[in-house]
C-alpha positions as CSV (number, residue, x, y, z in Angstrom):
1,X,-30.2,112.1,-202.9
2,X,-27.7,113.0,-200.7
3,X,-26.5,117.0,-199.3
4,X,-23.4,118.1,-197.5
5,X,-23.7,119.0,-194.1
6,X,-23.1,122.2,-194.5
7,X,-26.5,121.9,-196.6
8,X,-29.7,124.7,-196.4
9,X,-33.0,124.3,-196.3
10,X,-32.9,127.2,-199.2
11,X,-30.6,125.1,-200.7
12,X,-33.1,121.7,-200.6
13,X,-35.8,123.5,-201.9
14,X,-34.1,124.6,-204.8
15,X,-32.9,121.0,-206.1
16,X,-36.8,120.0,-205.4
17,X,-38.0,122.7,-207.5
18,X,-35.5,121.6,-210.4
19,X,-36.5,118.4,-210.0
20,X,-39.7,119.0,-210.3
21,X,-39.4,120.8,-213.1
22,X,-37.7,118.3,-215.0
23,X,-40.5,115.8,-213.8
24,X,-38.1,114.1,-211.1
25,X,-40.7,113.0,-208.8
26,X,-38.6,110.7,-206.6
27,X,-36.0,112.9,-206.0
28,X,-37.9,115.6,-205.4
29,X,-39.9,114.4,-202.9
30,X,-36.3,113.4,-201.1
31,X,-35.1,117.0,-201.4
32,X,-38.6,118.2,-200.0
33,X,-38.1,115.6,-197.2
34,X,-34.7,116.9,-196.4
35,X,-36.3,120.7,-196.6
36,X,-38.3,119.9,-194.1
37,X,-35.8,118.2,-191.8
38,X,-33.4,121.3,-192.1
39,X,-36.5,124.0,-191.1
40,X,-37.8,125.3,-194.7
41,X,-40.9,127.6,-194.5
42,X,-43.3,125.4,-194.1
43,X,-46.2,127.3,-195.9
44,X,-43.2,127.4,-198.8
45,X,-42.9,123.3,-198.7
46,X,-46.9,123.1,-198.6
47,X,-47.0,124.9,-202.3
48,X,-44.1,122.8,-203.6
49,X,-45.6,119.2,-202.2
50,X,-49.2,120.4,-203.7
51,X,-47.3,121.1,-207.2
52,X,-46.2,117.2,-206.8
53,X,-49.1,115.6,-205.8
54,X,-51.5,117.4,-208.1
55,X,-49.0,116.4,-211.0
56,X,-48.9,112.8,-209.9
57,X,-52.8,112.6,-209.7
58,X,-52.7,112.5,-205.5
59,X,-55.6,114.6,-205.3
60,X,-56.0,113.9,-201.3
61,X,-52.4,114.4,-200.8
62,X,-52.6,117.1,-202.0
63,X,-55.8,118.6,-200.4
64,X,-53.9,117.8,-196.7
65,X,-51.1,120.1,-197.6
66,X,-54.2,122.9,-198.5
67,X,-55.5,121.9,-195.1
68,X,-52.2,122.5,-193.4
69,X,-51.9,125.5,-195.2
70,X,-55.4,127.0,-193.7
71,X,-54.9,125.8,-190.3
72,X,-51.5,127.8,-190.0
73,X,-52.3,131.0,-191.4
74,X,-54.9,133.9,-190.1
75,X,-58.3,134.0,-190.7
76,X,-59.0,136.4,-194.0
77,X,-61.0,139.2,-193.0
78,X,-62.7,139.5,-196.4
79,X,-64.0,136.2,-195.6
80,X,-62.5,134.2,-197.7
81,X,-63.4,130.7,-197.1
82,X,-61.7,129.2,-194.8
83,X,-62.9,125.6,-194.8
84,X,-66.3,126.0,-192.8
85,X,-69.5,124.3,-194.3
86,X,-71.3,126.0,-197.1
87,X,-75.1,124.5,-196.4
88,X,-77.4,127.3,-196.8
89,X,-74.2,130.0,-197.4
90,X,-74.9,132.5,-199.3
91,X,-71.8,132.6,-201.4
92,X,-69.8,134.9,-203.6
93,X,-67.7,132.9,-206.1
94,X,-64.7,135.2,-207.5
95,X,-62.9,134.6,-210.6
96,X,-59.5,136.2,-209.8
97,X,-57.1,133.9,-211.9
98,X,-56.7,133.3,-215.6
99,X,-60.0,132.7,-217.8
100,X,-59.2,129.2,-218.3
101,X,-58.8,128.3,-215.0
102,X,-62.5,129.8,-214.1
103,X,-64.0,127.9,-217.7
104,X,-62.3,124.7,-215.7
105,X,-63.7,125.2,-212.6
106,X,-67.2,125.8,-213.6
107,X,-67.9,122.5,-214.0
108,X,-68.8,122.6,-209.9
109,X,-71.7,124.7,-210.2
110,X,-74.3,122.0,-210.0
111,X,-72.6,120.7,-206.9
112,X,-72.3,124.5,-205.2
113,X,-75.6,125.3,-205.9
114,X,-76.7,121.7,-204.2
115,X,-75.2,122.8,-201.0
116,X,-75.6,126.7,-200.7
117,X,-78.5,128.7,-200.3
118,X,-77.8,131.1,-203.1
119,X,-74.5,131.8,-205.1
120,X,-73.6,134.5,-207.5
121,X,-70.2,134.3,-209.9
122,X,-68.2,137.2,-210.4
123,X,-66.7,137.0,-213.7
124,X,-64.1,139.1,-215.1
125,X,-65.8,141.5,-217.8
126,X,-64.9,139.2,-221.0
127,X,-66.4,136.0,-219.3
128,X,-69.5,137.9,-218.4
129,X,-71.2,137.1,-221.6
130,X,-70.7,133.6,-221.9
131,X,-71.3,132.2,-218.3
132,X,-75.1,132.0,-218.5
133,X,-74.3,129.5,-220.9
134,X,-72.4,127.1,-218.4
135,X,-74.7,124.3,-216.1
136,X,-76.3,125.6,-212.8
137,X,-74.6,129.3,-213.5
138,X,-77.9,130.9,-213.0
139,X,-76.6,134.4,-211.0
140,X,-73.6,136.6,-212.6
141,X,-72.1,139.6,-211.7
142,X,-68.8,141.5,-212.9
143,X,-66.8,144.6,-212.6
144,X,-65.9,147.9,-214.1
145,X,-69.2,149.3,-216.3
146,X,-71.3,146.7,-216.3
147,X,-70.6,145.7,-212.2
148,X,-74.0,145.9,-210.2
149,X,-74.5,149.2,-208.6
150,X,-74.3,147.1,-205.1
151,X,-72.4,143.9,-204.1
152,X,-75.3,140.8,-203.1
153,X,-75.1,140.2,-199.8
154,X,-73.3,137.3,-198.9
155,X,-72.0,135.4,-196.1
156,X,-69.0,133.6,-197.2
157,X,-66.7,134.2,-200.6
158,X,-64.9,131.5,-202.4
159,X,-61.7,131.6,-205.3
160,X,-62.9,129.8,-208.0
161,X,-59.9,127.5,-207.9
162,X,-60.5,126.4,-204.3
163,X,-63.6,124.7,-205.9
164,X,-61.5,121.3,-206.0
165,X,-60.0,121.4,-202.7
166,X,-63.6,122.3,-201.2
167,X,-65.1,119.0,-202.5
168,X,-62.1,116.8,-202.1
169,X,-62.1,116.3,-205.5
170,X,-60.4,113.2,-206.2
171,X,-59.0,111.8,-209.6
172,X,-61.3,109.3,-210.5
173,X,-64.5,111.4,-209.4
174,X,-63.9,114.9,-211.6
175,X,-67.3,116.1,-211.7
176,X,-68.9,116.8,-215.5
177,X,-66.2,116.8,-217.2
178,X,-67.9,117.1,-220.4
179,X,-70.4,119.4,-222.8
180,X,-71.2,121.5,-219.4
181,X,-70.7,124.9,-221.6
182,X,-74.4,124.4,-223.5
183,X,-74.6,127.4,-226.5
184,X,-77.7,127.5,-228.5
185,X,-77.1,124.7,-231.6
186,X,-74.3,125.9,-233.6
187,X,-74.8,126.4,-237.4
188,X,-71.4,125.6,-239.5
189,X,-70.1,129.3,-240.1
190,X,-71.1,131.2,-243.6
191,X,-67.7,132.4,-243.7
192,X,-66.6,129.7,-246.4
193,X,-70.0,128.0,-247.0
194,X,-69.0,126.1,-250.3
195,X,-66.1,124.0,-248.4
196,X,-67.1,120.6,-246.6
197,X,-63.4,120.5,-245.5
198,X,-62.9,119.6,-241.9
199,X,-62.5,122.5,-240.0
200,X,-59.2,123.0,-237.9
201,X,-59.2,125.8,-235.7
202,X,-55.3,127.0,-234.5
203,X,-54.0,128.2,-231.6
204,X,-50.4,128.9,-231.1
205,X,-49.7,132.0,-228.8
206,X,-50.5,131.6,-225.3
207,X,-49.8,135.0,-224.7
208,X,-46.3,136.9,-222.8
209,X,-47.0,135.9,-219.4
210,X,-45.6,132.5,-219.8
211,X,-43.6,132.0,-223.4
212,X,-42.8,128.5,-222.7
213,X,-46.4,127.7,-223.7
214,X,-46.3,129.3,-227.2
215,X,-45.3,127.9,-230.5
216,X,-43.7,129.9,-233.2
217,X,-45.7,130.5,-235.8
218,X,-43.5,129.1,-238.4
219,X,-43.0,125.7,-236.9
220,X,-46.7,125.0,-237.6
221,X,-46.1,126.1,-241.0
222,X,-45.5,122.1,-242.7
223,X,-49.0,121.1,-240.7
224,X,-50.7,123.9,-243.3
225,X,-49.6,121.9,-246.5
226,X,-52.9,119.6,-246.9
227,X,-55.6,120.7,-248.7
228,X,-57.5,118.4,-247.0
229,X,-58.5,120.5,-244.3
230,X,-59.6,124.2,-243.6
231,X,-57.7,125.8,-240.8
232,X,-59.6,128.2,-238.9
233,X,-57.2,131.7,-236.8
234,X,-58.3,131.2,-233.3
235,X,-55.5,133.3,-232.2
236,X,-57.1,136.5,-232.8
237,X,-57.4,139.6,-234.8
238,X,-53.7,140.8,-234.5
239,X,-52.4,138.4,-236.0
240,X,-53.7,138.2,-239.3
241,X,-49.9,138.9,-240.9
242,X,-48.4,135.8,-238.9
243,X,-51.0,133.6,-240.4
244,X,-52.0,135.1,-243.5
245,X,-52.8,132.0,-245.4
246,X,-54.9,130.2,-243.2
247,X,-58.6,129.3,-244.7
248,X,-60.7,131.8,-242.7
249,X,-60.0,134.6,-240.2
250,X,-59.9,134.6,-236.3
251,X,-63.6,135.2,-235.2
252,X,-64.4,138.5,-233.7
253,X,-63.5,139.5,-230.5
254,X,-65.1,138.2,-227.4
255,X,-65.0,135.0,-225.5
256,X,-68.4,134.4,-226.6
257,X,-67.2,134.6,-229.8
258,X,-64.3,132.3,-229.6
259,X,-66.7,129.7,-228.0
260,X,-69.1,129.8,-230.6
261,X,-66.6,129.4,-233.5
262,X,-65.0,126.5,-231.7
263,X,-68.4,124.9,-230.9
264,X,-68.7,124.5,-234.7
265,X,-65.5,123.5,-235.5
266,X,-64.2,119.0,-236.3
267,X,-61.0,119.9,-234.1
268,X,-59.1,122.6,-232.1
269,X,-55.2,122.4,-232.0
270,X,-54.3,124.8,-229.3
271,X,-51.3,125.7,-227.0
272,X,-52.0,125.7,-223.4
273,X,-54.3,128.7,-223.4
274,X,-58.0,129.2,-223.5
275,X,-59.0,127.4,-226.4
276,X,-58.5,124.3,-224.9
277,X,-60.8,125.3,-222.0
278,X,-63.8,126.2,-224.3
279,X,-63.1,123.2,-226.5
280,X,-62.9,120.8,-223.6
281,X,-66.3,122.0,-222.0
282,X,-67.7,122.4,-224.9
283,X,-66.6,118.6,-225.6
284,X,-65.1,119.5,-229.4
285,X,-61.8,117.3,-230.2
286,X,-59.2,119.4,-229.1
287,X,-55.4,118.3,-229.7
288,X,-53.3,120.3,-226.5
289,X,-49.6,121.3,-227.2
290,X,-47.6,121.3,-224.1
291,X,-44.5,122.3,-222.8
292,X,-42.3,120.0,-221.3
293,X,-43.4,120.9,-217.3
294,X,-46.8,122.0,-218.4
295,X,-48.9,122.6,-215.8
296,X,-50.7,120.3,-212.9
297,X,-54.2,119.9,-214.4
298,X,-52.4,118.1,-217.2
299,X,-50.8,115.6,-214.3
300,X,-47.5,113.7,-216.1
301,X,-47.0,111.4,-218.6
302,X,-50.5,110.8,-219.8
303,X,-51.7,111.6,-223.5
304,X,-55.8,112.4,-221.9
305,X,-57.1,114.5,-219.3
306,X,-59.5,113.5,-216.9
307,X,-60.8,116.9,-216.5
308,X,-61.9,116.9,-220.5
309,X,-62.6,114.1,-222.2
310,X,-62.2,115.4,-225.7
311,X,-58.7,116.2,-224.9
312,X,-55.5,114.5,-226.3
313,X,-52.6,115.6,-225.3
314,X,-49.3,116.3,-226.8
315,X,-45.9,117.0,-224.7
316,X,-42.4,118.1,-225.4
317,X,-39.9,114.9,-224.5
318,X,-37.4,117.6,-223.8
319,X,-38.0,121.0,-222.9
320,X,-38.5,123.5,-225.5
321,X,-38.8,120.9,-228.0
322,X,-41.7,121.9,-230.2
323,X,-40.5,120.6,-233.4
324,X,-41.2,117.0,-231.9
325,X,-44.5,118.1,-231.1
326,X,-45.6,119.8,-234.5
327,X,-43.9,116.3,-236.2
328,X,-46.4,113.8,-233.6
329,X,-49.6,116.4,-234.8
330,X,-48.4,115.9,-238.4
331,X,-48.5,112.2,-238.5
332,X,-51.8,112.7,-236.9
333,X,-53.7,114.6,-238.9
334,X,-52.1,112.4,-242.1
335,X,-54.9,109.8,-240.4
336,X,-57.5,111.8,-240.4
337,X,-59.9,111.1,-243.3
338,X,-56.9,109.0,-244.9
C-alpha cells in the first residue's frame, strides 16, 4: 500500500479501519504502520492494532498495545486497575458492558478468586439472578432496588472485560471454556410434553444498537419447513407476531429464564447476541450467525470458537449476506437425525 505525499495520518487510519473491516489484515497493518509514521494519536492506533490482533488470535500482541495504553494515560482516581498485582486485593469486579460480554468473562472467576483476598461482582440488575449459578461467583451485588445499602470495601476495582488482559490470556490457554454456568438439572419443559422432537431454540434480533447482527425474520422462514424439529422463540415476548408459528413461545422474561430454557434445549441457533453466551457456558450446541466483520472474540475465518466449545460458527462471505447463511444452516439441519 502506497499514499501520496500529501498523505494524513487521519487519512491512514481511515484506509486501516476499512480494511479491517473488510478483513484486510495485511494492508491494514501497512496503513497502521504508515499512521504511525505520519503522528496518528497514538492511544487511537493502540485501539485499532488491538481490534487486529485480537481478530488474528495474537492475544500477546495484543495485551502490549493494552500495556502501552496504561502506561501513557493518568492514573483513574476511582481506582480502576491499573495493572498492579491483585494478591490479597480485595476487589470490586464491575459489569459495565453488554450482558454477553460479562456471561463471557466469568469464566475467570476461579482464577480471581485464587489470587485476591475477597471479590464481589457487580452485576447489572437482570444478571443478578443468574450469577450465583456461575463457578467460584460466590459474592454478588447490583444496582438500583436491590443494590446493597453500602458499597463492600475494596481496594482495587476491575472491568469485567479487562479480565483477559489481566491474565495474559493467550489463545491456546482460554480458561473453562465450557459448562462453567451450573443450573440445577434441567427437566425437558411441560410446555409441549407429548413431542420428542428435537428442540431448536431461535434467535434472530440482536437488538438496535448494532443491526448488522440481526437477521430478518422472514429469511429464516424456509429453515421452519421440517416437521422434524420443534423450534423454540428465544427472542422474547414481543415478538410473538413475527414468529407466530413457531412450536412453543419465548420463555418468560429474565435472563434466568432464558438460561434455563436453553439449558434444556438439543440446539440454539442464534445471532450474535446473548443466547450464544448462555448456550456456550452452559455448553448446549449452539449454531452462531455472524456478520461479515463480526466481532474479535469470534477471531477470522474459523467455523469454532475457542472461548466455547459447543459453538459452530456461521459467517456472511460478503457483508450483509444472510441469505448465504440461512442456506449453509439449512443444509445443516437436513443432517440432523437424516
Amino acid at each position: 500500500m502506497t499514499f501520496g505525499a500529501a498523505a494524513t495520518a487521519q487519512q491512514a487510519l481511515a484506509k486501516a479501519e476499512a480494511c479491517l473491516l473488510q478483513r484486510e489484515f495485511t494492508p491494514a497493518r501497512e496503513a497502521l504502520e504508515q499512521a504511525k509514521i505520519l503522528g496518528a494519536d497514538p492511544n487511537t492506533l493502540c485501539g485499532h492494532l488491538w481490534q487486529l490482533h485480537m481478530l488474528t488470535g495474537e492475544f500477546e500482541l495484543a495485551w502490549q498495545q493494552s500495556d502501552a495504553l496504561r502506561q501513557r494515560n493518568a492514573p483513574d482516581p476511582h481506582r480502576f486497575w491499573r495493572g498492579e498485582a491483585i494478591a490479597g486485593k480485595r476487589i470490586v469486579v464491575r459489569c459495565l458492558h453488554g450482558f454477553g460480554d460479562t456471561v463471557q468473562m466469568l469464566r475467570y472467576a476461579p482464577q480471581l478468586r485464587a489470587h485476591a483476598a475477597n471479590v464481589v461482582y457487580e452485576l447489572p440488575p437482570r444478571l443478578y439472578p443468574l450469577g450465583r449459578f456461575f463457578e467460584a461467583v460466590e459474592h454478588i451485588i447490583t444496582w438500583g432496588e436491590q443494590a446493597p445499602p453500602e458499597p463492600p470495601p475494596f481496594d482495587l476495582q476491575l472491568e469485567i472485560m479487562e479480565l483477559p488482559y489481566l491474565f495474559r490470556t493467550t489463545l491456546d490457554a482460554l480458561p473453562i471454556a465450557t459448562n462453567y454456568l451450573k443450573l440445577p438439572t434441567p427437566e425437558r419443559s411441560d410446555q409441549n410434553p407429548s413431542t420428542s422432537k428435537p428442540r431448536i431454540g431461535i434467535v434472530w434480533s440482536a437488538g438496535s444498537w448494532n443491526p448488522a447482527r440481526s437477521i430478518p425474520f422472514k429469511l429464516l422462514e424456509p429453515l421452519f419447513a421440517t416437521r422434524r424439529f420443534d423450534f423454540i422463540n428465544l427472542q422474547g415476548k414481543g415478538s410473538a407476531g413475527e414468529a407466530a408459528h413457531l412450536s412453543l413461545p419465548a420463555p418468560e422474561d429474565g435472563t434466568l429464564a432464558l438460561a434455563q430454557t436453553i439449558a434444556a434445549l438439543d440446539l440454539v441457533i442464534t445471532v450474535d447476541t446473548l443466547a450464544a453466551h448462555l448456550a456456550g457456558a452452559l455448553a448446549i450446541p449452539c449454531w452462531l450467525l455472524l456478520q461479515h466483520a463480526a466481532d474479535w472474540r469470534w477471531l477470522h475465518r474459523r467455523d469454532d470458537s475457542p472461548w466455547y466449545p459447543s459453538l459452530t460458527l456461521f459467517r456472511q462471505p460478503t457483508p450483509g449476506n444472510w441469505a448465504a447463511v440461512v442456506a449453509r444452516v439449512q443444509q445443516r439441519l437436513a443432517t440432523l437425525n437424516a
